[in-house]
C-alpha positions, 0 to 999 in steps of 0.5 A: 145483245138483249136488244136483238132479240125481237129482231131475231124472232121476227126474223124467224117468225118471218123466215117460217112464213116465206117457207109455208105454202099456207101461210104464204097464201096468207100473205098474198091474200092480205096484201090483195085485200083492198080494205086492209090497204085503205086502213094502212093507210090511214094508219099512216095518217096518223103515225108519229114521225119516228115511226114514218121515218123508219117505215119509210126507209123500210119501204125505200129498201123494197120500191128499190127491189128489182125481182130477181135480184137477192139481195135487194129482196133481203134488204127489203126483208130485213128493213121490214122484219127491222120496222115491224119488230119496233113498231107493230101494234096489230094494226093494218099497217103492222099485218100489210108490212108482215105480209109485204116481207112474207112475200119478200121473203118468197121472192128471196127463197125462190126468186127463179121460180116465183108463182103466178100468184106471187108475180102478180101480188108484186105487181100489184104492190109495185102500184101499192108501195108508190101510194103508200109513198105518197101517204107518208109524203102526205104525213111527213108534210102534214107534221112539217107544217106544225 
């Protein structure tokens, strides 16, 4: 049971974040920061392969995610609050996978009435999330080939 903990209190943590408008704001605000995108990134460029493994089942569940649809918001949700519970570290990667699951969470908790931000931040990710596809494609390549 002492092993859920972490997951339990991200979830939490993660939960709160979906319901403050302020800390929602946040999380828009750092998946729409350029900077912090290219050093995730390059945090994936250097991550070992249990960790690219997990993230990248984690990102699967979210570039499977059709708005609307709960569920699938949930599944993206809890893969990343999963991902980032094992493997944050304060890295970019960490705060793009907390905001990514913040906004998850928003599209879940208000899925019929998403903001114009939100509904533009997720457009937005929908072109981010293939990229960072392609930097753990990269990675997984780059392990294979030692």
């Amino acid at each position: 049971m002492n092993r859920f903990r972490p997951l339990l209190a991200s979830t939490i943590a993660l939960v709160c974040l979906g319901a403050s408008f302020a800390a929602r704001a946040d999380a828009l605000a750092t998946l729409n920061d350029a900077e912090l995108f290219k050093n995730a990134q390059k945090d994936i460029a250097s991550a070992k392969l249990p960790e690219l493994e997990a993230l990248n089942i984690a990102l699967a569940d979210c570039a499977a995610a059709t708005l609307g649809q709960r569920a699938q918001h949930y599944d993206c949700e809890r893969g990343l609050n999963a991902w980032w519970t094992r493997w944050a570290h304060g890295r970019p990667i960490d705060s793009y996978v907390a905001a990514m699951a913040g906004l998850f969470n928003g599209f879940d908790n208000m899925g019929a009435n998403p903001t114009e931000a939100m509904s533009n931040t997720y457009r937005k990710l929908t072109v981010d999330l293939v990229a960072l596809q392609h930097s753990l494609n990269d990675r997984f390549r780059q392990l294979d080939s030692r």
